[in-house]
N, C-alpha and C positions, 0 to 999 in steps of 0.2 A: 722484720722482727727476727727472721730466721738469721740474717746475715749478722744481728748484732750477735747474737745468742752464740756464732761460731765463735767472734772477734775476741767473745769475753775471758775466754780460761787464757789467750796466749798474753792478752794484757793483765790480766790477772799475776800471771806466772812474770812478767817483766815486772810490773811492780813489786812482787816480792823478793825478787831479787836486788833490785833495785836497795829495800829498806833490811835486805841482811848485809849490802855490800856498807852501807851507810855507817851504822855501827860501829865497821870494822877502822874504816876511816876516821870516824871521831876518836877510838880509842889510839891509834897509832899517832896521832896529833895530842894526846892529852899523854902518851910514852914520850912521845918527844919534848914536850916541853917539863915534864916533871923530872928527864934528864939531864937539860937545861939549866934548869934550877939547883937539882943536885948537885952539877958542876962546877956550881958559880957562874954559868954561863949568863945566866939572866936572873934576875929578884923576883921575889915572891911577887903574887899579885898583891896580898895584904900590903908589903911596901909602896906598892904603884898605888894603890888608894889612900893610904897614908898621902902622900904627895900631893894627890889630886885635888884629899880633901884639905889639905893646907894652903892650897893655892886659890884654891873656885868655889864659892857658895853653890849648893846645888847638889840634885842626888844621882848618882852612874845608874845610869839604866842600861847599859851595856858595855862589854869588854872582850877585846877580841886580840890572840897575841897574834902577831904574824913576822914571821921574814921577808924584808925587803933588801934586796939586792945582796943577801948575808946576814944582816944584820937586823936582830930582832926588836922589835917594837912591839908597844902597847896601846890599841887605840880604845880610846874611853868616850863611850856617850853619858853627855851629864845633859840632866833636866835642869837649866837657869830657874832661877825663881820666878822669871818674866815669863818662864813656860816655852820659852824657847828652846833648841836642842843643841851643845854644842858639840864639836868632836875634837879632841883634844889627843895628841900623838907622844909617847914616849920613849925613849931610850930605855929597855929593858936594862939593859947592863947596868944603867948607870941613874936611872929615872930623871934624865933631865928631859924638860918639855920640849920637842921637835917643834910641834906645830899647833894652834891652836886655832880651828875656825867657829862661826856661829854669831848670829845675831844676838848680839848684848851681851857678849863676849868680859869686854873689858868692865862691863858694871858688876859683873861678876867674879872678878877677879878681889882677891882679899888682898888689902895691906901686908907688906912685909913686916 
């Protein structure tokens, strides 16, 4: 009992450090991509859901921008109707679809 009781204030102290370093990071990620955008570097995210939702029945339950090898993308989790997850990749610059994977995929997909 006594050993835990020493252990507690240094993990204590890591952890807080920890969720003030965290913050700091998410904000320097949400500068960079609002920089992005201002640039014309890459499209709003309201465009990339426009897109999404013109292409795929179903609700984004999640969106994440990232840079891959340069070049920014948007990856979209949609809930299918079938309740299925898919994940669906886009061209920020330009919103076209990269990639799309997920079971029942194509019954989800809308008519052009």
């Amino acid at each position: 009992m006594r050993r835990a009781a020493r252990l507690l204030p240094p993990v204590i102290g890591a952890l807080s450090l920890l969720l003030a370093v965290a913050p700091a990071h998410a904000d320097k990620d949400a500068d960079r991509a609002r920089a992005a955008v201002q640039s014309g570097e890459i499209l709003p995210l309201t465009r990339i859901l426009e897109t999404v939702s013109s292409q795929y029945a179903g609700d984004v339950i999640g969106v994440k921008l990232d840079r891959d090898d340069g070049a920014w993308q948007y990856e979209v989790k949609l809930l299918l109707p079938g309740g299925s997850v898919a994940k669906l990749e886009y061209d920020a610059r330009t919103a076209a679809l990269l990639k799309a994977k997920g079971r029942d995929i194509e019954q989800a997909r809308k008519k052009p």
